[in-house]
PDB file of N, CA, C and O in Angstrom:
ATOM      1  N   UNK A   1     -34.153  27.218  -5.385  1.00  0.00           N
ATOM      2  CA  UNK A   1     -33.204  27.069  -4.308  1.00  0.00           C
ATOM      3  C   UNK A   1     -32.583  28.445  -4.036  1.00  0.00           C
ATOM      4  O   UNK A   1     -32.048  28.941  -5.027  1.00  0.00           O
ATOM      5  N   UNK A   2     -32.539  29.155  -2.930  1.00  0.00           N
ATOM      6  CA  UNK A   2     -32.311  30.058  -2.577  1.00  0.00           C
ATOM      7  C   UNK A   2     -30.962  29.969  -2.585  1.00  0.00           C
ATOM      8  O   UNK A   2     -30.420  28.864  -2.571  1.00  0.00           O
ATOM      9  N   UNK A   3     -30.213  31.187  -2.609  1.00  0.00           N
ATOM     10  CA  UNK A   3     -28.702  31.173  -3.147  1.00  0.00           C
ATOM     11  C   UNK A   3     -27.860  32.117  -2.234  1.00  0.00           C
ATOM     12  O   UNK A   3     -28.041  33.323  -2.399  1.00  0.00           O
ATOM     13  N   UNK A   4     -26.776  31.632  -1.095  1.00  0.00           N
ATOM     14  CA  UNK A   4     -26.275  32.556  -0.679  1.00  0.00           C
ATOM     15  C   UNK A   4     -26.031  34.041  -1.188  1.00  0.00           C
ATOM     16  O   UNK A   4     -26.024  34.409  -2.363  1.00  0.00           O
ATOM     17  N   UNK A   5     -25.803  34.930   0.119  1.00  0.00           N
ATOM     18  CA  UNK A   5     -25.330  36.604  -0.697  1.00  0.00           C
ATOM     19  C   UNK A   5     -23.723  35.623  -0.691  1.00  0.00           C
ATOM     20  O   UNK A   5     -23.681  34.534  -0.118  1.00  0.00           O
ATOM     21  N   UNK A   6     -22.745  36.093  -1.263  1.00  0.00           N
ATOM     22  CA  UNK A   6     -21.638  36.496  -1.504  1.00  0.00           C
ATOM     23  C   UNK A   6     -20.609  36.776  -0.113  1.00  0.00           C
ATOM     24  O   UNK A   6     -19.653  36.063   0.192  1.00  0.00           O
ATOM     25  N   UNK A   7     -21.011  37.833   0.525  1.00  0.00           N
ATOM     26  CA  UNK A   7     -20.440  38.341   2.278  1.00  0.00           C
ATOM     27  C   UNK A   7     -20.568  36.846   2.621  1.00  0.00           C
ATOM     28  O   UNK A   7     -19.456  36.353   2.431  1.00  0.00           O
ATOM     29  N   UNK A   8     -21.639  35.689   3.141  1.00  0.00           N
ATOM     30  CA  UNK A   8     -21.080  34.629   3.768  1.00  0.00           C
ATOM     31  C   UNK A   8     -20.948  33.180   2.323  1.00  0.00           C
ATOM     32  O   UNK A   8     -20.274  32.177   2.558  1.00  0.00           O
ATOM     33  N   UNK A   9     -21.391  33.283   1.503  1.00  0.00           N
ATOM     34  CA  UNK A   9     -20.558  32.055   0.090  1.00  0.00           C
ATOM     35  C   UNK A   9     -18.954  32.039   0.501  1.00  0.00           C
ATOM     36  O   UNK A   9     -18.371  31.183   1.167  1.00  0.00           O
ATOM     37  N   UNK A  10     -18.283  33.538  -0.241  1.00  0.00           N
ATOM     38  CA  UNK A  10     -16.984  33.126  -0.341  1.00  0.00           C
ATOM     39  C   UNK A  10     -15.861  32.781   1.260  1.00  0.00           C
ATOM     40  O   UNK A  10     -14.819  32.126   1.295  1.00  0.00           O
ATOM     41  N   UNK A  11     -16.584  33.513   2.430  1.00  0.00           N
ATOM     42  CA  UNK A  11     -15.311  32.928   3.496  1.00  0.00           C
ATOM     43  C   UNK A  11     -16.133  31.679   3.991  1.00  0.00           C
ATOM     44  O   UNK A  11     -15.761  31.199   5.061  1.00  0.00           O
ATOM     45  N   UNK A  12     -17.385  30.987   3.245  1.00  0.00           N
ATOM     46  CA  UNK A  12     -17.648  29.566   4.052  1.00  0.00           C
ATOM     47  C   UNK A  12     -16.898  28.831   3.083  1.00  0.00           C
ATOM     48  O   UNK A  12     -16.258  27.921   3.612  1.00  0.00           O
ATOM     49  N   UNK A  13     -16.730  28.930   1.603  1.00  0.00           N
ATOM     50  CA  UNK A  13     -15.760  28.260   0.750  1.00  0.00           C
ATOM     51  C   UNK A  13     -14.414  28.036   0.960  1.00  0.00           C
ATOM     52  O   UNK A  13     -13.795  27.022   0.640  1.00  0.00           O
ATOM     53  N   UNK A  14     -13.673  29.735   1.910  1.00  0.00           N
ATOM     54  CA  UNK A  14     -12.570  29.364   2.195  1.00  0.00           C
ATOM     55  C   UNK A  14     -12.420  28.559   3.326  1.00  0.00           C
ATOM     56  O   UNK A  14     -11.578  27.664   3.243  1.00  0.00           O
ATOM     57  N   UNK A  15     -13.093  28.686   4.438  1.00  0.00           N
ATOM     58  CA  UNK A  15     -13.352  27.551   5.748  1.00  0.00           C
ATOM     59  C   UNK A  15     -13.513  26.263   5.100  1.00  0.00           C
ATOM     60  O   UNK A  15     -12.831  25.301   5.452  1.00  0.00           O
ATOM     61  N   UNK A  16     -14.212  26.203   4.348  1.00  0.00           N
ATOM     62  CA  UNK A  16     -14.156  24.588   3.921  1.00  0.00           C
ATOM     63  C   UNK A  16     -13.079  23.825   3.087  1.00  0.00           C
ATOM     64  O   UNK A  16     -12.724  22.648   3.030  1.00  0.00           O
ATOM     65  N   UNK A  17     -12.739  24.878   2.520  1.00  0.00           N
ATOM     66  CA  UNK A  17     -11.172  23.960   1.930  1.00  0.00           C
ATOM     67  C   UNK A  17     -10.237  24.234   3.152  1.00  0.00           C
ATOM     68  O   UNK A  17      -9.491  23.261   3.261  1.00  0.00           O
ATOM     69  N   UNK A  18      -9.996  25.101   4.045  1.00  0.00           N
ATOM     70  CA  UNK A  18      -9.433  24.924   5.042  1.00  0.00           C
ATOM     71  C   UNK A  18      -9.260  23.839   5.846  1.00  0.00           C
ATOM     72  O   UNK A  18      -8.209  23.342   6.251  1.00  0.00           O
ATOM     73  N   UNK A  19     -10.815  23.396   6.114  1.00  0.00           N
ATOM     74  CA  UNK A  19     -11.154  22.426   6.996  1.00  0.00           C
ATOM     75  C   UNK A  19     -10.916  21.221   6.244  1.00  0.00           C
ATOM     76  O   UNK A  19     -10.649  20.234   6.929  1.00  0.00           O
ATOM     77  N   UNK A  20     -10.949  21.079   5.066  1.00  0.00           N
ATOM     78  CA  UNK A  20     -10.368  19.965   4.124  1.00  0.00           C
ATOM     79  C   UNK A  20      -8.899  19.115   4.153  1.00  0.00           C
ATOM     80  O   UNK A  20      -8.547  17.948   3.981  1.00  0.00           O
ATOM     81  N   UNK A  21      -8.317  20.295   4.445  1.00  0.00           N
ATOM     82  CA  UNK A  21      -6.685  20.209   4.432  1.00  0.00           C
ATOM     83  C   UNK A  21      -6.338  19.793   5.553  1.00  0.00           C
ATOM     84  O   UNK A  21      -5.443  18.949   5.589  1.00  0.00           O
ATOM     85  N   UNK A  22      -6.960  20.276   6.825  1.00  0.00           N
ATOM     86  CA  UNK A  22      -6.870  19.829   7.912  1.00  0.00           C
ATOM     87  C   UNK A  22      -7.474  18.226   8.402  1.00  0.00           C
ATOM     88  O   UNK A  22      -7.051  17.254   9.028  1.00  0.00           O
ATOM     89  N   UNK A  23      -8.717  18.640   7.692  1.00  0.00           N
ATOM     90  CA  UNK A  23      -9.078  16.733   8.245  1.00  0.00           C
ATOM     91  C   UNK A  23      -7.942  15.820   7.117  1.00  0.00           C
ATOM     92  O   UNK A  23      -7.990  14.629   7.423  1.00  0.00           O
ATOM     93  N   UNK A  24      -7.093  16.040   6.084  1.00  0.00           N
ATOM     94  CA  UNK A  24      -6.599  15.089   5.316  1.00  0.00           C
ATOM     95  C   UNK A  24      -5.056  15.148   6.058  1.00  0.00           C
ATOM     96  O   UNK A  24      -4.315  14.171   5.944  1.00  0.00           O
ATOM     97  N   UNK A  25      -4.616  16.374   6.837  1.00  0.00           N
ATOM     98  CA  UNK A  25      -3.546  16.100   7.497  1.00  0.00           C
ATOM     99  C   UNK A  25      -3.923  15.240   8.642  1.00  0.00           C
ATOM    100  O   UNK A  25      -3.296  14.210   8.890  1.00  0.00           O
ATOM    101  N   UNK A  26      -4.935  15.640   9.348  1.00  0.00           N
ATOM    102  CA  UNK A  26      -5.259  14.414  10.505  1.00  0.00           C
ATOM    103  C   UNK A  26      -4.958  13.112  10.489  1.00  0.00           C
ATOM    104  O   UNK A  26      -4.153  12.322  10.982  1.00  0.00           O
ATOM    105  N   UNK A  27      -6.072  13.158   9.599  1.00  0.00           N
ATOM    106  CA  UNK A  27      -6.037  11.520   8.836  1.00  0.00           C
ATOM    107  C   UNK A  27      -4.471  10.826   8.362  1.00  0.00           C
ATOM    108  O   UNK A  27      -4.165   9.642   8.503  1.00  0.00           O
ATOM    109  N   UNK A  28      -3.854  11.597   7.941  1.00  0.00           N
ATOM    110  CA  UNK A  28      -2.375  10.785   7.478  1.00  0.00           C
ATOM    111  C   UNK A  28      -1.658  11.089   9.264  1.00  0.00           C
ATOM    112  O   UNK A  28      -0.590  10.505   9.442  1.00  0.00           O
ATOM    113  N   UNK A  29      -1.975  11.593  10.000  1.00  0.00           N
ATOM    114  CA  UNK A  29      -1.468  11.522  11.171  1.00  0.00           C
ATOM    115  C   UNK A  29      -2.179   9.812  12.532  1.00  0.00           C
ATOM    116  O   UNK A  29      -1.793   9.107  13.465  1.00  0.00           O
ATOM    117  N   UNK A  30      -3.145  10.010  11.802  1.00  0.00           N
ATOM    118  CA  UNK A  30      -4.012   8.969  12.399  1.00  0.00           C
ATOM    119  C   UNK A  30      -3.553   7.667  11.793  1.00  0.00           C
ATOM    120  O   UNK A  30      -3.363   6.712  12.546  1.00  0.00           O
ATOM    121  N   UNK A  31      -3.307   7.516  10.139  1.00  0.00           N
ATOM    122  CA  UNK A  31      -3.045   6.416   9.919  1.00  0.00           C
ATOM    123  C   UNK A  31      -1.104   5.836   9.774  1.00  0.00           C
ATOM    124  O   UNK A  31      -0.526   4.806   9.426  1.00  0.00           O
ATOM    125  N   UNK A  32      -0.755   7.021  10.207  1.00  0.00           N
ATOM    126  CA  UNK A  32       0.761   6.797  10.510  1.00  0.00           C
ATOM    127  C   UNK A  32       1.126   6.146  11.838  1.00  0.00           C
ATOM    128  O   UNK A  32       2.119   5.434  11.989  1.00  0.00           O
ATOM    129  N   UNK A  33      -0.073   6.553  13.124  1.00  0.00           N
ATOM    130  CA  UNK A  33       0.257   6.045  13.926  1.00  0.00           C
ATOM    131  C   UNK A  33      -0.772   4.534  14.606  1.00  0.00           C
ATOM    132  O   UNK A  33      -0.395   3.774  15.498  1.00  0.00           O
ATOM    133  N   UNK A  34      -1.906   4.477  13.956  1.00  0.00           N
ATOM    134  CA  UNK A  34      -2.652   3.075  14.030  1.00  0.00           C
ATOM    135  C   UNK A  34      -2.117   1.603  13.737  1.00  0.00           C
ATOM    136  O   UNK A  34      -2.765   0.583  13.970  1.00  0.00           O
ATOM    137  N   UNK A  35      -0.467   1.658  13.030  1.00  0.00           N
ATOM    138  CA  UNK A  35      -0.081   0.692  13.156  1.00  0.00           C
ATOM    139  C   UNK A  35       1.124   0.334  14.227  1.00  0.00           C
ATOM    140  O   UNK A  35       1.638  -0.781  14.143  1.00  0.00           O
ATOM    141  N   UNK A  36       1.478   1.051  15.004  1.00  0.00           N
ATOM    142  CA  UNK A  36       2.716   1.361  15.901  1.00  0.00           C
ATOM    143  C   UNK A  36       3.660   2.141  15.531  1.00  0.00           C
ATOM    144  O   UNK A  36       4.802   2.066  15.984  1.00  0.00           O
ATOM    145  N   UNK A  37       3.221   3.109  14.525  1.00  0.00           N
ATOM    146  CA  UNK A  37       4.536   4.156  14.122  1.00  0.00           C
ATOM    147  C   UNK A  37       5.720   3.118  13.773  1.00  0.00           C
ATOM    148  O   UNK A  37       5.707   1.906  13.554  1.00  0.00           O
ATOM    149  N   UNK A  38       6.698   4.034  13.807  1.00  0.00           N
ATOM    150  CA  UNK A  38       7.969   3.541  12.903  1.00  0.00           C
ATOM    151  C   UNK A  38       8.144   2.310  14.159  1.00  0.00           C
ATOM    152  O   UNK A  38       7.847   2.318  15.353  1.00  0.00           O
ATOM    153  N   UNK A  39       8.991   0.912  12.951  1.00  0.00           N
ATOM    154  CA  UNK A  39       9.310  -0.072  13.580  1.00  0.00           C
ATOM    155  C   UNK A  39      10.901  -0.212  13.210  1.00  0.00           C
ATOM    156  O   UNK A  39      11.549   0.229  12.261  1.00  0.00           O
ATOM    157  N   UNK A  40      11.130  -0.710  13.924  1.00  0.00           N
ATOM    158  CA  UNK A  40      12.794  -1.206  13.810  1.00  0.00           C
ATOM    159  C   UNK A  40      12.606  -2.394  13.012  1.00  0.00           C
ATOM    160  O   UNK A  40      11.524  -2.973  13.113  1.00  0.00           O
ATOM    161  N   UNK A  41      13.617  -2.912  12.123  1.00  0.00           N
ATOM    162  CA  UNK A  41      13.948  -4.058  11.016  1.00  0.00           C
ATOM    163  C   UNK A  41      15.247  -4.530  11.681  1.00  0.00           C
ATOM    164  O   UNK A  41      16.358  -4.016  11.552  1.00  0.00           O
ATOM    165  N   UNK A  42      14.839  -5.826  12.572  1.00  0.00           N
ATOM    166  CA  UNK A  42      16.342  -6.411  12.644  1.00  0.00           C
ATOM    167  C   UNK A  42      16.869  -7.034  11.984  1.00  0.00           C
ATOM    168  O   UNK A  42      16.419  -8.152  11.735  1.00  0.00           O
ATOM    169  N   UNK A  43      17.932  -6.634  11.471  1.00  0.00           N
ATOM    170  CA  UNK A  43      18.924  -7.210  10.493  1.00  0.00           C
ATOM    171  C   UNK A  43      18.939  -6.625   9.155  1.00  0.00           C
ATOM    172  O   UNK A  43      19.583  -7.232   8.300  1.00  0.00           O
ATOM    173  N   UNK A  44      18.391  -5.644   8.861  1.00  0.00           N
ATOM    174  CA  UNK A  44      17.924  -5.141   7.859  1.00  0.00           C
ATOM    175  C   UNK A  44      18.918  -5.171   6.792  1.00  0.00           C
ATOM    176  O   UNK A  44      18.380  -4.951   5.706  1.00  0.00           O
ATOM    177  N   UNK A  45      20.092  -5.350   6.717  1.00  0.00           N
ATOM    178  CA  UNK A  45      20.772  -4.674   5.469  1.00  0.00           C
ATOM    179  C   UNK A  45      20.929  -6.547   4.977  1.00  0.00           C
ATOM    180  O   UNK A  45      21.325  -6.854   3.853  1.00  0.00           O
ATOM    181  N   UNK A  46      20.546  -7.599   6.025  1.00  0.00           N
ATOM    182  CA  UNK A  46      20.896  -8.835   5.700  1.00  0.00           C
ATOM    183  C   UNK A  46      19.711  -9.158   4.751  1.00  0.00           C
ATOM    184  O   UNK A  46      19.841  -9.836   3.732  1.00  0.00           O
ATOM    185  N   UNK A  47      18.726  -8.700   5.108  1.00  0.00           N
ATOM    186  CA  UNK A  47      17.397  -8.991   4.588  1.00  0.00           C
ATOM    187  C   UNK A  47      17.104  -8.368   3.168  1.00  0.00           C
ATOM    188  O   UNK A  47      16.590  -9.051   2.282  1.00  0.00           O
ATOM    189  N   UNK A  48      17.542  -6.699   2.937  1.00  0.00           N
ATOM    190  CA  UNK A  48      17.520  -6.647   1.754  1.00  0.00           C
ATOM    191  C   UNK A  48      18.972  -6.839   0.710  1.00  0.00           C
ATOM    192  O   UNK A  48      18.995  -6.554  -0.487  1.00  0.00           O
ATOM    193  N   UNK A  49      19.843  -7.255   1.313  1.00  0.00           N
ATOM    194  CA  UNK A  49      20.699  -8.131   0.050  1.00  0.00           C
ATOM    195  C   UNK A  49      20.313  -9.751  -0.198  1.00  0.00           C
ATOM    196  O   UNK A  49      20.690 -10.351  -1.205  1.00  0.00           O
ATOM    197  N   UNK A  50      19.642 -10.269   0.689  1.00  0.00           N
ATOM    198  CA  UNK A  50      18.762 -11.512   0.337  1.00  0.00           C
ATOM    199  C   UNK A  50      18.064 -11.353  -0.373  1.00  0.00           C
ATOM    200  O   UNK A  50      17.963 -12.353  -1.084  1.00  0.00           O
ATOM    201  N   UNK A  51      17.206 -10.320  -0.750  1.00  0.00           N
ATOM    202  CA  UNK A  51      15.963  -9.940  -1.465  1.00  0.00           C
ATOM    203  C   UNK A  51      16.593  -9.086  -2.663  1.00  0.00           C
ATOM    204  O   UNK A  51      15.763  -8.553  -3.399  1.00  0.00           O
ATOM    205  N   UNK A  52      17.815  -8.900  -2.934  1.00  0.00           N
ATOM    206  CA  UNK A  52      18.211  -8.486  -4.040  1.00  0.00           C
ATOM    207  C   UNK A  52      19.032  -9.510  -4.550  1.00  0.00           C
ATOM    208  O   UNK A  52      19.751  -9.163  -5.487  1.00  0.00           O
ATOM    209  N   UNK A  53      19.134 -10.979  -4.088  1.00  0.00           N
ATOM    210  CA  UNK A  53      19.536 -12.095  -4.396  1.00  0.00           C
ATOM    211  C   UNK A  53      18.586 -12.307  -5.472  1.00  0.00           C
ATOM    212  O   UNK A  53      18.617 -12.121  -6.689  1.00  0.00           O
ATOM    213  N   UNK A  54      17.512 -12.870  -4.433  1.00  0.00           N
ATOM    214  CA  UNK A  54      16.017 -13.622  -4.877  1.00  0.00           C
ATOM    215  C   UNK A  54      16.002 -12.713  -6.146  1.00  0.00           C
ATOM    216  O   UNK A  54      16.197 -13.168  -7.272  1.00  0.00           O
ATOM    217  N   UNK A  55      15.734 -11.271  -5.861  1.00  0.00           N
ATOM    218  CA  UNK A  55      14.982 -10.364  -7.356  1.00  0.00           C
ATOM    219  C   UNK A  55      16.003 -10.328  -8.565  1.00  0.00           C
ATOM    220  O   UNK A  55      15.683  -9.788  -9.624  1.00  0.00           O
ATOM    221  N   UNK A  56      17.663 -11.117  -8.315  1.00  0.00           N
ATOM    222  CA  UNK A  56      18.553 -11.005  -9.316  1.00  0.00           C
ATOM    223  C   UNK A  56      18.077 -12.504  -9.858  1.00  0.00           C
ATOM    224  O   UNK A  56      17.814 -12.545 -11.060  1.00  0.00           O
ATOM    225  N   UNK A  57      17.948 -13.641  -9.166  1.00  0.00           N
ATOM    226  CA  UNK A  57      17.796 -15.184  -9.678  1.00  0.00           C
ATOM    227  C   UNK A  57      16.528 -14.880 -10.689  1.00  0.00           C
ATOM    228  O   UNK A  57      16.537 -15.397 -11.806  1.00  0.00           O
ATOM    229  N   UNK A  58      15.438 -14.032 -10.278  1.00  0.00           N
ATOM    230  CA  UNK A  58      14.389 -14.151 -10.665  1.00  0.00           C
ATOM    231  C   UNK A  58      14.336 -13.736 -11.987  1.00  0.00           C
ATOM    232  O   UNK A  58      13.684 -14.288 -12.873  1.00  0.00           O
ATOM    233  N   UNK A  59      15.251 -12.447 -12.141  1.00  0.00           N
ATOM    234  CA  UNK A  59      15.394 -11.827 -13.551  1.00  0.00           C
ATOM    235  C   UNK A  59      15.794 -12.669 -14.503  1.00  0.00           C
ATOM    236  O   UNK A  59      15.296 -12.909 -15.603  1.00  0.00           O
ATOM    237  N   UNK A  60      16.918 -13.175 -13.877  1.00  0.00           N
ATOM    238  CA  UNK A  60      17.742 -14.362 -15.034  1.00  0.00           C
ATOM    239  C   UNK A  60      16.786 -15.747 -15.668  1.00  0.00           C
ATOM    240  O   UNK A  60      16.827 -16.249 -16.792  1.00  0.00           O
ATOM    241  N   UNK A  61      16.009 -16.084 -14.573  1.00  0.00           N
ATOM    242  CA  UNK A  61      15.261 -16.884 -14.742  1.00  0.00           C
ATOM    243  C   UNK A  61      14.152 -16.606 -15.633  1.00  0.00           C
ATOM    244  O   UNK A  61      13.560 -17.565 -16.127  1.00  0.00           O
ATOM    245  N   UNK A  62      13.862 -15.651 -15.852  1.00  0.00           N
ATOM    246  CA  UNK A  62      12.897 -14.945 -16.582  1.00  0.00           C
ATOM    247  C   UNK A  62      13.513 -14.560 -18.370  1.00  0.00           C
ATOM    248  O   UNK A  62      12.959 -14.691 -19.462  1.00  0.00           O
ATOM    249  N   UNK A  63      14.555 -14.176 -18.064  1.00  0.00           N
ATOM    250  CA  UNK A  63      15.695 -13.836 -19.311  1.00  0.00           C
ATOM    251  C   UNK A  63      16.032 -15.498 -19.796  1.00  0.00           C
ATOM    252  O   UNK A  63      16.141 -15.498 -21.022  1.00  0.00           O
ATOM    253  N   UNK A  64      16.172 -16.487 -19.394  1.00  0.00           N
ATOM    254  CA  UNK A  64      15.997 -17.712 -19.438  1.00  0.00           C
ATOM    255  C   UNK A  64      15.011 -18.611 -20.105  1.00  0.00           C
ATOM    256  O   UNK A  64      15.125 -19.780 -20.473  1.00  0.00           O
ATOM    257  N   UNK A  65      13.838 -17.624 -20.180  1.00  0.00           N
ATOM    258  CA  UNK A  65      12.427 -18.474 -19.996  1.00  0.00           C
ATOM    259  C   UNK A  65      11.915 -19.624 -19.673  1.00  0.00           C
ATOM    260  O   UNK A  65      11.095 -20.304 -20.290  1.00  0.00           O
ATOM    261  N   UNK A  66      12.562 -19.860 -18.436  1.00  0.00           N
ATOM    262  CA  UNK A  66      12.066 -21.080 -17.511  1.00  0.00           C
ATOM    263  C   UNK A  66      10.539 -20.363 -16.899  1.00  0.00           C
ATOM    264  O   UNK A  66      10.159 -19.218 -16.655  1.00  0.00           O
ATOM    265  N   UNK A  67       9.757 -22.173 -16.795  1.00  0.00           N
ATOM    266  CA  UNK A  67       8.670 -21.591 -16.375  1.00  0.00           C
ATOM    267  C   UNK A  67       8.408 -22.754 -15.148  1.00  0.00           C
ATOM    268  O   UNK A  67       9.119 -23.759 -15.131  1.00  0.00           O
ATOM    269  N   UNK A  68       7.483 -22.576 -14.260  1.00  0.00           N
ATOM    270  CA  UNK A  68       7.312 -23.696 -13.647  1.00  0.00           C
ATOM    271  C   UNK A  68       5.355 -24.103 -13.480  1.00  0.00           C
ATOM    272  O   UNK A  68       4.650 -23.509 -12.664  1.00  0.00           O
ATOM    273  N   UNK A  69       5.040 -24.744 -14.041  1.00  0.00           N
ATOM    274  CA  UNK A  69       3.580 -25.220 -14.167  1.00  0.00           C
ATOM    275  C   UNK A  69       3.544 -26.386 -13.126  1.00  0.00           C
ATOM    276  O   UNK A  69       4.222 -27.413 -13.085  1.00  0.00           O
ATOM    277  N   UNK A  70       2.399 -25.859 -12.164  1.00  0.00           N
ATOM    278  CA  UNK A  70       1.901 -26.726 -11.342  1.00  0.00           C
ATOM    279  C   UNK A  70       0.458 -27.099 -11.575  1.00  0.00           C
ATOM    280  O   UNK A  70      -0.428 -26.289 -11.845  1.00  0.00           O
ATOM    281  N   UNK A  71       0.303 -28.426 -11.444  1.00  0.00           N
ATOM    282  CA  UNK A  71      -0.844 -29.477 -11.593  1.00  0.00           C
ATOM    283  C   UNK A  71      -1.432 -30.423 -10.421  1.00  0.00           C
ATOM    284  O   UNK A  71      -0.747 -31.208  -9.765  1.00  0.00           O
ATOM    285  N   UNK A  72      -2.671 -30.233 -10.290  1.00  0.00           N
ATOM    286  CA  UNK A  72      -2.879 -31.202  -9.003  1.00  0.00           C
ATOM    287  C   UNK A  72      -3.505 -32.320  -9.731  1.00  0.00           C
ATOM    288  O   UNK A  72      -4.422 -32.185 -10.541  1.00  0.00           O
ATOM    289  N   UNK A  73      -2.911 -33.512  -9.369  1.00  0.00           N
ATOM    290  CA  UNK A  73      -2.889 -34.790  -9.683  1.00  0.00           C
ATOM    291  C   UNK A  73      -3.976 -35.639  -8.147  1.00  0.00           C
ATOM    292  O   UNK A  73      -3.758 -35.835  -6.952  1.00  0.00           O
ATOM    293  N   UNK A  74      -4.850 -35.846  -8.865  1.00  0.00           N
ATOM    294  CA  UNK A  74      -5.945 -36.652  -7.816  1.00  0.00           C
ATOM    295  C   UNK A  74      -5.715 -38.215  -7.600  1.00  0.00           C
ATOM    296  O   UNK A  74      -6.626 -38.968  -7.256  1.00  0.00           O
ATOM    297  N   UNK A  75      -4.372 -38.637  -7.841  1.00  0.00           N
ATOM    298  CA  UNK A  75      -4.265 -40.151  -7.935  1.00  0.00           C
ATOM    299  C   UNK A  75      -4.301 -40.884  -6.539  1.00  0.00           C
ATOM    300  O   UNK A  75      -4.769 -41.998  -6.302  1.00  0.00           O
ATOM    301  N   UNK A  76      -3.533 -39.758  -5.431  1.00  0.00           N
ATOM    302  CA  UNK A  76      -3.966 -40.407  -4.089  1.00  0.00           C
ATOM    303  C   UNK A  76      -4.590 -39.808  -3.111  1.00  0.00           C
ATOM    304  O   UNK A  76      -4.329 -40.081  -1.939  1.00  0.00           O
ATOM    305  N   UNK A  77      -5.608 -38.803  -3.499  1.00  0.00           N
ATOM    306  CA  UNK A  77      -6.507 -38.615  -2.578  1.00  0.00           C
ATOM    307  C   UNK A  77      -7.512 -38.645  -2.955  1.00  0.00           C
ATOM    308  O   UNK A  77      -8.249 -37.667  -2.828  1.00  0.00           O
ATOM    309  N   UNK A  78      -7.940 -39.855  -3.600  1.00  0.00           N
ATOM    310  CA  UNK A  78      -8.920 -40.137  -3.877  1.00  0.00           C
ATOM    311  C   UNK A  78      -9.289 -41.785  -3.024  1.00  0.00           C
ATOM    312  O   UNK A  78      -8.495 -42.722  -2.950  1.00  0.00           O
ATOM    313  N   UNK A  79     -10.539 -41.755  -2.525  1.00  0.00           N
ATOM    314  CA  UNK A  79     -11.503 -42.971  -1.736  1.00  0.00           C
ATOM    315  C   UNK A  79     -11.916 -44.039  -2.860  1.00  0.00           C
ATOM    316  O   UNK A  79     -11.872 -45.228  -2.545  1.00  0.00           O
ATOM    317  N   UNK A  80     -12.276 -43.714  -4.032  1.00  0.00           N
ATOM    318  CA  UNK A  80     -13.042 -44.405  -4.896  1.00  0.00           C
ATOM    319  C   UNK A  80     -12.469 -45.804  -5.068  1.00  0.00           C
ATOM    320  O   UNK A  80     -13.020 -46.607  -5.821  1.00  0.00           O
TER     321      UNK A  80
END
């Protein structure tokens, strides 16, 4: 396999990490805006003290060791 001189190896190495950096900034520019960019949260400060409700019940409940086991029982949907 024939082997670059040196004069074009090292500035196609630097072009290519160049061009690296650039397609990975693109890309986080592309996927920042493919979902509608920034959205507004209405009600937001209601929503996360609800959700720091829920994640406080949950701890205790856990510190508790309550568990809840669910079972499907075939007694009435069954034809037979």
């Amino acid at each position: 396999m024939p082997s670059l001189p040196p004069h074009i190896a090292w500035p196609g190495l630097v072009v290519f990490i160049l061009l690296i950096g650039i397609g990975g900034g693109m890309s986080i520019l592309y996927y920042a805006q493919t979902d509608g960019g920034p959205q507004i949260v209405e009600d937001y400060y209601t929503q996360a003290a609800d959700w720091n409700d829920t994640m406080r019940v949950q701890a205790s409940t856990l510190r508790l060791g309550w568990q809840a086991n669910v079972r499907l029982d075939d007694r009435f949907g069954s034809s037979e």
